[in-house]
LUMSE-111785 format. One record per residue (C-alpha): z, x, y; residue number from 0; chain. Coordinates in Angstrom, 2 decimals. Layout:
<paros>
pz / px / py / num / chaine
Z / X / Y / NUM / A $
...
</paros>
This chain:
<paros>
pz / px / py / num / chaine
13.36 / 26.97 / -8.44 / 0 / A $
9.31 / 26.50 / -8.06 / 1 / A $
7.69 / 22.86 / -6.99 / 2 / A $
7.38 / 21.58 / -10.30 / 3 / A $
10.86 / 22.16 / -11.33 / 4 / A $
12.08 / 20.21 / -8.47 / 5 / A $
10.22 / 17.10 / -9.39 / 6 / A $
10.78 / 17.71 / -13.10 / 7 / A $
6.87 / 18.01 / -14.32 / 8 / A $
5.35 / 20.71 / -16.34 / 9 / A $
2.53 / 22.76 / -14.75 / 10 / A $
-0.21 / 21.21 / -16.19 / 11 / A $
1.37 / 17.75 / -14.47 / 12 / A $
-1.53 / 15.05 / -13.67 / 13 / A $
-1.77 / 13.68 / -10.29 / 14 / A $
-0.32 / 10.28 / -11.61 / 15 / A $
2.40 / 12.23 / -13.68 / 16 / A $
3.48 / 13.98 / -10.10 / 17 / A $
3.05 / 10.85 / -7.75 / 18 / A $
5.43 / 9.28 / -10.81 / 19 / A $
7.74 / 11.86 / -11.03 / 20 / A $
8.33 / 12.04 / -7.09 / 21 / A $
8.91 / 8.27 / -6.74 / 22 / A $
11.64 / 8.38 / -9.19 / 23 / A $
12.94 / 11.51 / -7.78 / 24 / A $
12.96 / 9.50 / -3.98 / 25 / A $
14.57 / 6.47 / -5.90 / 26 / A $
16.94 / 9.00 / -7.82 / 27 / A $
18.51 / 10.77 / -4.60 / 28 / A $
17.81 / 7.77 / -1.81 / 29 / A $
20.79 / 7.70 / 0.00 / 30 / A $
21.48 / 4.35 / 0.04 / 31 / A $
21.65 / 4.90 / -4.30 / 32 / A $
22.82 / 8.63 / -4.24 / 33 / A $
25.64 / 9.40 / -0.84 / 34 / A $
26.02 / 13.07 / -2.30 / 35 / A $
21.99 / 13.77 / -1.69 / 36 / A $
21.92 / 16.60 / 0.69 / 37 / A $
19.43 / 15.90 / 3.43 / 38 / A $
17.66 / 19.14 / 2.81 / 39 / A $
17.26 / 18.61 / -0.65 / 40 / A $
15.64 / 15.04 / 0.13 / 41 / A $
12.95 / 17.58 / 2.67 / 42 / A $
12.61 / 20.04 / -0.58 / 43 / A $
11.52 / 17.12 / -2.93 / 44 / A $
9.04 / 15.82 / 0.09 / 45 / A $
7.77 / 19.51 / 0.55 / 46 / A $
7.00 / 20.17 / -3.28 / 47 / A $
5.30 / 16.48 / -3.39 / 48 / A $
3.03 / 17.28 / -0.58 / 49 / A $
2.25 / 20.55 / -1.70 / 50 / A $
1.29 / 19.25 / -5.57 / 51 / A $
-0.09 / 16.08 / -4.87 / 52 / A $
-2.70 / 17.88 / -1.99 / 53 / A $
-5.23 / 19.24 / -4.30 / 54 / A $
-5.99 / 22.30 / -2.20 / 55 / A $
-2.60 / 23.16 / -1.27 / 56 / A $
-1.88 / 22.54 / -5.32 / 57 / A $
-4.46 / 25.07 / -6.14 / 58 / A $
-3.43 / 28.16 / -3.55 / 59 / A $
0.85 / 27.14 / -5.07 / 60 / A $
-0.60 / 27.32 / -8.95 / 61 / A $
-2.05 / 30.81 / -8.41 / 62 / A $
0.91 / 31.79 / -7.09 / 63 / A $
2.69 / 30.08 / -9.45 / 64 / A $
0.63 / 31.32 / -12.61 / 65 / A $
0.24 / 34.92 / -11.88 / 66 / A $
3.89 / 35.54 / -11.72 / 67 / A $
4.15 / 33.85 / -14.80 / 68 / A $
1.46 / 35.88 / -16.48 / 69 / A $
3.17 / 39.07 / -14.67 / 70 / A $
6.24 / 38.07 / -16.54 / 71 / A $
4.24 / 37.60 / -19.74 / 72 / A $
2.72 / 40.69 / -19.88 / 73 / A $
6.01 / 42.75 / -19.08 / 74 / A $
7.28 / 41.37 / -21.98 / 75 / A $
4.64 / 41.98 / -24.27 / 76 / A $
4.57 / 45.04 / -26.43 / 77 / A $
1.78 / 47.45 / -25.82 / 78 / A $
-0.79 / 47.34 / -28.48 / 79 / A $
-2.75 / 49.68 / -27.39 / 80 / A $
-1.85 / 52.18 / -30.40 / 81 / A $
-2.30 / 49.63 / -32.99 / 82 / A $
-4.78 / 50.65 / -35.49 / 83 / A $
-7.29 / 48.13 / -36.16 / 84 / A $
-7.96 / 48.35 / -40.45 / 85 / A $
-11.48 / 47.39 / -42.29 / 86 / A $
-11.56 / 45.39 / -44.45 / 87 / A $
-13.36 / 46.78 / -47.28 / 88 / A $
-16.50 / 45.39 / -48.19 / 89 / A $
-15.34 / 43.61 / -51.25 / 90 / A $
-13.06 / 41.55 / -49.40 / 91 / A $
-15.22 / 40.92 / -47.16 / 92 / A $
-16.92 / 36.77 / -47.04 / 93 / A $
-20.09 / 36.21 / -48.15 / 94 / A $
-22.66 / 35.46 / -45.30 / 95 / A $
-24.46 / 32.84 / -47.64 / 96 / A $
-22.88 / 29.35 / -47.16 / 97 / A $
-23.07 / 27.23 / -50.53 / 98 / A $
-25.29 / 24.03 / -50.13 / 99 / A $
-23.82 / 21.10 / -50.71 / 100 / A $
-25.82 / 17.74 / -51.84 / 101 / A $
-23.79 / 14.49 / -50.56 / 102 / A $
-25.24 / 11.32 / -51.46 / 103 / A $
-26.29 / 8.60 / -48.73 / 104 / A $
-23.39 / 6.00 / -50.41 / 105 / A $
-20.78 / 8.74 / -50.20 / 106 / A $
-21.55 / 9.89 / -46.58 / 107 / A $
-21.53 / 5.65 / -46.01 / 108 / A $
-18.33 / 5.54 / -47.32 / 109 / A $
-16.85 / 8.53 / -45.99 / 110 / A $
-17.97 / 7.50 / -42.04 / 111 / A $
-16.57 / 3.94 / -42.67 / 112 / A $
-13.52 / 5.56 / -43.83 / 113 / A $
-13.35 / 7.29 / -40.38 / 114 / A $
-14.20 / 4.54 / -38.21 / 115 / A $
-11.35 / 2.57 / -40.05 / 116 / A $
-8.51 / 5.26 / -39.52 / 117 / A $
-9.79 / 5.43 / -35.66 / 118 / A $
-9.91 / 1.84 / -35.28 / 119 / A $
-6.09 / 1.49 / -36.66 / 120 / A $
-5.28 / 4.52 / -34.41 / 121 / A $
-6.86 / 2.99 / -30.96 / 122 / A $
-5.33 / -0.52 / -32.01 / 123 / A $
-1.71 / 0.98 / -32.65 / 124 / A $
-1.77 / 2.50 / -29.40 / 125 / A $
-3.42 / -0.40 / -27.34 / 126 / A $
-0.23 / -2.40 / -28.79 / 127 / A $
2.06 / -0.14 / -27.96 / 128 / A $
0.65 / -0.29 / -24.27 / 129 / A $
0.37 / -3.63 / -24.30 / 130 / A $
4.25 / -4.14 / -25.54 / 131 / A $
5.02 / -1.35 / -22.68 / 132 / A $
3.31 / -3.51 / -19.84 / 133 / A $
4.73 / -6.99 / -21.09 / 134 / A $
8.14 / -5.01 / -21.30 / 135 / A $
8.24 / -3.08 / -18.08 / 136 / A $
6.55 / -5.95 / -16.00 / 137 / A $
9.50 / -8.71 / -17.13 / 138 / A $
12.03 / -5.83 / -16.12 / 139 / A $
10.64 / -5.49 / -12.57 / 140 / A $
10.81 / -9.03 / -11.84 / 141 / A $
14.49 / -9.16 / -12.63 / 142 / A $
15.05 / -5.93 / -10.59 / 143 / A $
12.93 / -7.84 / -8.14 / 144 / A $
14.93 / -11.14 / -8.53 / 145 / A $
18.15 / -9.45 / -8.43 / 146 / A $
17.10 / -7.75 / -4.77 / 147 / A $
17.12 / -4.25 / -6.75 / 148 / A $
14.08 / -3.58 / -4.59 / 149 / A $
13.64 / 0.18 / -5.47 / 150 / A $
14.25 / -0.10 / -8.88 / 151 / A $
11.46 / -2.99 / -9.22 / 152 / A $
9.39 / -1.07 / -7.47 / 153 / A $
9.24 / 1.59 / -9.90 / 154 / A $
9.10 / -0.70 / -13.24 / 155 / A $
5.80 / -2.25 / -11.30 / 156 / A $
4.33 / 1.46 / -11.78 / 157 / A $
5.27 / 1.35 / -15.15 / 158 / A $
3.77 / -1.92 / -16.33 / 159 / A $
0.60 / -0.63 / -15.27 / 160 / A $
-1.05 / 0.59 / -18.47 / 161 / A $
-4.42 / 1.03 / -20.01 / 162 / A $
-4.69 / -1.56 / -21.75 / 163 / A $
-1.55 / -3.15 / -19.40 / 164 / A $
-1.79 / -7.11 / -19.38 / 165 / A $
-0.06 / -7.85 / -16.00 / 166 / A $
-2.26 / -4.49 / -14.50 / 167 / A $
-3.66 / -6.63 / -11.26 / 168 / A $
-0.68 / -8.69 / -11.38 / 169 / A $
1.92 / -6.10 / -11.20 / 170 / A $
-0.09 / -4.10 / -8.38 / 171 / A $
0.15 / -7.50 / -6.63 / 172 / A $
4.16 / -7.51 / -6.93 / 173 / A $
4.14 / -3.71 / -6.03 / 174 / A $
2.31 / -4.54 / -2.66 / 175 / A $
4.75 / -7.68 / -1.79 / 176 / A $
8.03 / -5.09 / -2.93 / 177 / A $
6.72 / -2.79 / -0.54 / 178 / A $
6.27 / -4.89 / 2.29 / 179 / A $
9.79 / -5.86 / 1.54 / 180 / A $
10.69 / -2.41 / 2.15 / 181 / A $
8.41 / -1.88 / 5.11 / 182 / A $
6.32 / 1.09 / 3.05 / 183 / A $
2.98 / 0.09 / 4.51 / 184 / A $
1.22 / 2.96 / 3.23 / 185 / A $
2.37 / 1.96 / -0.58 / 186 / A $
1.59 / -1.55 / 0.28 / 187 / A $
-2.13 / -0.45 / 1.10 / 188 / A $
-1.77 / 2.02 / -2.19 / 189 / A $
-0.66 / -0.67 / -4.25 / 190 / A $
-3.24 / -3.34 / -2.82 / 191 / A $
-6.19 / -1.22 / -3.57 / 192 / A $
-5.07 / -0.17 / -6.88 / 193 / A $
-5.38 / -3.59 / -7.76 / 194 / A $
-8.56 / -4.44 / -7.22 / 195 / A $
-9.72 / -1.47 / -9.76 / 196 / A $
-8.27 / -3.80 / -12.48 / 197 / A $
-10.65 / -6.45 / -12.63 / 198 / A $
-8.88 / -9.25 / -10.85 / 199 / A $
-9.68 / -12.65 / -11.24 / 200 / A $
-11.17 / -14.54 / -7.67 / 201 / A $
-7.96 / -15.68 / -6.62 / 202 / A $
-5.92 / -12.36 / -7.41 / 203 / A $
-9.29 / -10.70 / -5.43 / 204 / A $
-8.20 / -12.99 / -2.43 / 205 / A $
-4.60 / -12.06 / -2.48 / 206 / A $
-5.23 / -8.25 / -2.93 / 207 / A $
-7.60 / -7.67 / 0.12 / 208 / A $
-4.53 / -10.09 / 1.88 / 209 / A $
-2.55 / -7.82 / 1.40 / 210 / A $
-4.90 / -5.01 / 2.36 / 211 / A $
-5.22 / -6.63 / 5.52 / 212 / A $
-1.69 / -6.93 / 6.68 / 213 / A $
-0.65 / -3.17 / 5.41 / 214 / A $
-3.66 / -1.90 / 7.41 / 215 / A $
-2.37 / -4.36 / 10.16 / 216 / A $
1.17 / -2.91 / 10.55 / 217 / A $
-0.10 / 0.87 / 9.90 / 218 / A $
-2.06 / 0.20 / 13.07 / 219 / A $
-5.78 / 0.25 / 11.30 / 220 / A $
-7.16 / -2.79 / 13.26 / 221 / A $
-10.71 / -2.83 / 11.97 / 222 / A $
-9.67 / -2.29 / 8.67 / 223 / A $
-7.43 / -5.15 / 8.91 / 224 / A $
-9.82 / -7.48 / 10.27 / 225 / A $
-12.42 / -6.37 / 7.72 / 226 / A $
-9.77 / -6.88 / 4.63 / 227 / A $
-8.73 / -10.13 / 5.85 / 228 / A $
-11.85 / -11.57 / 6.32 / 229 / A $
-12.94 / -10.35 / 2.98 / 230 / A $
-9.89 / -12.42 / 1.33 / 231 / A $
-11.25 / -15.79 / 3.18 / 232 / A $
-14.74 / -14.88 / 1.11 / 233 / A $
-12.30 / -15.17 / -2.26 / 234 / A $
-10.79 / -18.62 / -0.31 / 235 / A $
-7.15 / -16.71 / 0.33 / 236 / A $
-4.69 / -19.13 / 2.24 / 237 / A $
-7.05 / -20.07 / 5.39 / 238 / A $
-3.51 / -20.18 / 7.62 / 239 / A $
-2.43 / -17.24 / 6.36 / 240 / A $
-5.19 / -14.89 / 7.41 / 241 / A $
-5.49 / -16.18 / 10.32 / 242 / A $
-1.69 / -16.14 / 11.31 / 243 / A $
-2.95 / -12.35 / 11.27 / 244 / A $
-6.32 / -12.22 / 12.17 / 245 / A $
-5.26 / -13.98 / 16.04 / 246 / A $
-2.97 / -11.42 / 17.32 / 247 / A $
-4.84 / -8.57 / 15.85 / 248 / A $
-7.86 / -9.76 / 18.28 / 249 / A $
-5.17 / -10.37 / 20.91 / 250 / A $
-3.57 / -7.23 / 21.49 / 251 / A $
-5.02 / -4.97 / 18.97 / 252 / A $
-9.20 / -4.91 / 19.24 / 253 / A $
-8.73 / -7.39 / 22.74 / 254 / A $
-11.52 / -9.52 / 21.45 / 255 / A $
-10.22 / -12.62 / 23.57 / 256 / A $
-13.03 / -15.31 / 22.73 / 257 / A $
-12.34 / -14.83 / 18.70 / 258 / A $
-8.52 / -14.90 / 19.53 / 259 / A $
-8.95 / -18.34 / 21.28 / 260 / A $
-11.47 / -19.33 / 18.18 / 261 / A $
-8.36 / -18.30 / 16.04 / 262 / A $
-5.74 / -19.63 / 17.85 / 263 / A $
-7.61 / -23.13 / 18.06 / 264 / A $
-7.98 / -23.25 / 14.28 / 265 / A $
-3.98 / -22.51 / 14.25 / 266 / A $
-2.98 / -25.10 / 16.53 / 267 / A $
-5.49 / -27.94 / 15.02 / 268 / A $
-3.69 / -27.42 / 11.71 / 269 / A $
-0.13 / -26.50 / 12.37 / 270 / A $
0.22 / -28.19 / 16.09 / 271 / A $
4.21 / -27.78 / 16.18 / 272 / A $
4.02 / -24.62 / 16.51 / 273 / A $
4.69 / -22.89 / 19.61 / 274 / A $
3.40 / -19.37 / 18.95 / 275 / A $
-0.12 / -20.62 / 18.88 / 276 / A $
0.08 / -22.27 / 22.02 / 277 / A $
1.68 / -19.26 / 23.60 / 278 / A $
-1.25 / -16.90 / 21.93 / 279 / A $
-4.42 / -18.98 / 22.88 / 280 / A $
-2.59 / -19.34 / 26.86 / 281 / A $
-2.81 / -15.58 / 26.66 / 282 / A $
-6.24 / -15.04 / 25.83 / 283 / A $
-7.54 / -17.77 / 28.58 / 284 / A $
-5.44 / -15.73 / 30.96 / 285 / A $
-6.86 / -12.27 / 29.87 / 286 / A $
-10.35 / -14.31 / 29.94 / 287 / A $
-9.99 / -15.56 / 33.23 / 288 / A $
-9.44 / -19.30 / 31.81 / 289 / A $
-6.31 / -20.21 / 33.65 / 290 / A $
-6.67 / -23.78 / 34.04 / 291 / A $
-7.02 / -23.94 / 30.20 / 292 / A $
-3.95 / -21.22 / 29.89 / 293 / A $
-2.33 / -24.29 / 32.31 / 294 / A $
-2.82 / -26.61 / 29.93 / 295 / A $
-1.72 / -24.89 / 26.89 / 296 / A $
1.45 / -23.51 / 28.82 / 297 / A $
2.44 / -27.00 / 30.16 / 298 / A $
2.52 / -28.44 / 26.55 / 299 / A $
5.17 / -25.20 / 26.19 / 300 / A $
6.94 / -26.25 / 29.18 / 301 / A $
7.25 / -30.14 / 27.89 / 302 / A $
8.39 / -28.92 / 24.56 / 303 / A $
11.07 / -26.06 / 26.29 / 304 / A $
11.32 / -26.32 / 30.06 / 305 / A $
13.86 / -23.57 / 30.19 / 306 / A $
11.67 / -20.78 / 28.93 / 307 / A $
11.35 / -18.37 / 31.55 / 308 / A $
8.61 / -17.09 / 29.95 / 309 / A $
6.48 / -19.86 / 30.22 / 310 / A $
7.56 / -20.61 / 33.66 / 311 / A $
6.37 / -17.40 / 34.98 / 312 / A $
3.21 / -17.40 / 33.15 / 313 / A $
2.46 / -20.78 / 34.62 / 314 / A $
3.34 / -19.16 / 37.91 / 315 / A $
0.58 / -16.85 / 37.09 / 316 / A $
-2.11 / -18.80 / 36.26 / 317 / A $
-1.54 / -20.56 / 39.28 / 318 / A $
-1.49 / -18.07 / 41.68 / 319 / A $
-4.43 / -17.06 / 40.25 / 320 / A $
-5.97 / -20.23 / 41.10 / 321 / A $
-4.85 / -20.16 / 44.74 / 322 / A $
-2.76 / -22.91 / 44.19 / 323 / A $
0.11 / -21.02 / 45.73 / 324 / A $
3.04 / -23.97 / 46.17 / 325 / A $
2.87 / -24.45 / 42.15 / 326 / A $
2.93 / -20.84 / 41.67 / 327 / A $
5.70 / -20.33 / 43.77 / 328 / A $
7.83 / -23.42 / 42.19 / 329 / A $
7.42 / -21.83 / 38.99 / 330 / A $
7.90 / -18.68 / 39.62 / 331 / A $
11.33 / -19.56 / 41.29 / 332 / A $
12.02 / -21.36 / 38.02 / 333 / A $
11.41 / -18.52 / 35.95 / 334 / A $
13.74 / -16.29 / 37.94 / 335 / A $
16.72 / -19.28 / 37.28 / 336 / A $
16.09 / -18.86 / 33.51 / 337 / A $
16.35 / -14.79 / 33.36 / 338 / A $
12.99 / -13.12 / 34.47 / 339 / A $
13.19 / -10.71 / 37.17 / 340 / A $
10.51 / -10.63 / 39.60 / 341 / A $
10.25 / -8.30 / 42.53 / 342 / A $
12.05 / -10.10 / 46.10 / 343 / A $
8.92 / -8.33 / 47.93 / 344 / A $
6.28 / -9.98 / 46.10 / 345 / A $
8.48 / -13.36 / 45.83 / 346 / A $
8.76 / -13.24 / 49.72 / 347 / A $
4.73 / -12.66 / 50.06 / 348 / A $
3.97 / -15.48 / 47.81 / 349 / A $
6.47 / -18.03 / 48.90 / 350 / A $
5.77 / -17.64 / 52.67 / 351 / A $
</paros>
């Protein structure tokens, strides 16, 4: 059995037909749909996808592929080398003149408007019939979607995108969220910028380089991230949203501390209940050197939840930093009553 028969495609299988074919071939023998899927037969159908959808790896398979069907072919194939090849005799034979013909400028009119007509039905039957497909397959997916059928949706998504699909940007959209669902960044990401080829609208623009954003975010792509979120504020995305990822991506990912406290602040002036912020901008002061301003944020954490050892030893921190060694050691004690574990060495040198 060659590549192509294993994801069901013919040989002269698009890229799109093969990407396709493989997803409902995944979605066919997932384990969690199919328990008598062999594990090596899940590796075959990865193998033969990677081999046909790489277009150089594609191209050294098909010559394989090809000349062993042609060697086949030609076994087969009676030898004509003894056939004899007969003239035609010369009264048989066409006349080299071609006979003139004298069409009138309102019949060649008519005959061209007769064309255009039968091609303009044609292209119109088919846009309807790819119009009717999207409609169709896009109100199946959100079912599948509604229903949790997560897999399932996610294939009807990649079927309501058509030509001439009417849901095209929307149902790349739903693809993207499905797959972050799932946790398939790399579709997410796919999915995202597959979208934005369909002429989105501003706000659907916004959403899709979102999206962008957080799949590059969680496929560890940093830069990327920061550049597609920031492009979704220009289409005025969700402000909060982009943020919510934008802050810890400068935190711990790029360590850009000044534009995490910039987006931590923004947080924490428009959602102030929540603690995460706080926690995030005490951080960054810390990493910046800013502890009496990582004090501040971490005693509004310690008001709110004075039994997070957390916060107690980061206060101990930032005030040991500051040479203000009685606080540090108060709260470091604190900390070790609420579950951190600190070295009795250090403890001992601190708390003299």
């Amino acid at each position: 059995m060659n590549y192509y028969q294993i994801l069901e495609v013919p040989v002269h299988a698009t890229q799109r037909d093969i990407k396709v074919a493989y997803r409902k071939m995944v979605q066919k023998y997932h384990p969690d749909v199919n328990s008598n899927t062999s594990e090596e037969y899940i590796k075959l159908i990865n193998v033969a996808y990677e081999t046909l959808s790489d277009p150089v790896k594609k191209q050294t398979y098909d010559s394989r592929v090809l000349h062993r069907y042609r060697a086949t072919a030609q076994a087969t194939t009676p030898n004509s080398t003894y056939q004899r090849t007969r003239r035609t005799p010369h009264y048989y034979r066409p006349s080299t003149t071609q006979p003139e013909y004298d069409f009138s400028v309102k019949r060649q009119l008519i005959g061209w408007l007769g064309a255009i007509i039968i091609i303009g039905i044609a292209v119109g039957g088919i846009k309807l019939m790819e119009v009717y497909a999207s409609v169709h397959f896009f109100n199946k997916a959100r079912e599948a979607e509604q229903e949790n059928r997560l897999y399932e949706a996610l294939s009807l998504y990649e079927e309501a995108i058509r030509d001439w699909g009417l849901y095209n940007a929307e149902a790349s959209i739903k693809r993207a969220v499905v797959s972050q669902q799932l946790e398939a960044y790399h579709n997410m990401a796919e999915s995202a910028q597959q979208g934005l080829g369909f002429s989105p609208t501003n706000t659907q623009k916004g959403q899709l380089y979102f999206l962008l954003g957080v799949a590059y975010t969680e496929i560890e792509s940093p830069e990327r991230a920061v550049h597609m979120l920031q492009k979704s504020l220009v289409f005025k995305y969700n402000k909060d949203s982009v943020y919510a990822y934008l802050a810890p991506v400068y935190l711990t990912k790029l360590k850009q501390y000044s534009l995490a406290v910039e987006a931590y602040t923004y947080l924490i002036g428009h959602q102030p209940a929540q603690a995460t912020w706080y926690a995030g901008r005490a951080q960054a002061y810390q990493l910046q050197g800013a502890h009496v301003k990582a004090i501040n944020d971490l005693l509004y954490l310690y008001k709110t939840d004075p039994g997070n050892g957390q916060v107690l030893f980061q206060l101990g921190r930032s005030y040991l930093a500051l040479g203000e060694t009685d606080k540090a050691c108060y709260y470091l004690k604190q900390s070790q009553q609420h579950g951190i574990t600190l070295d009795p060495n250090e403890m001992a040198a601190i708390c003299k």
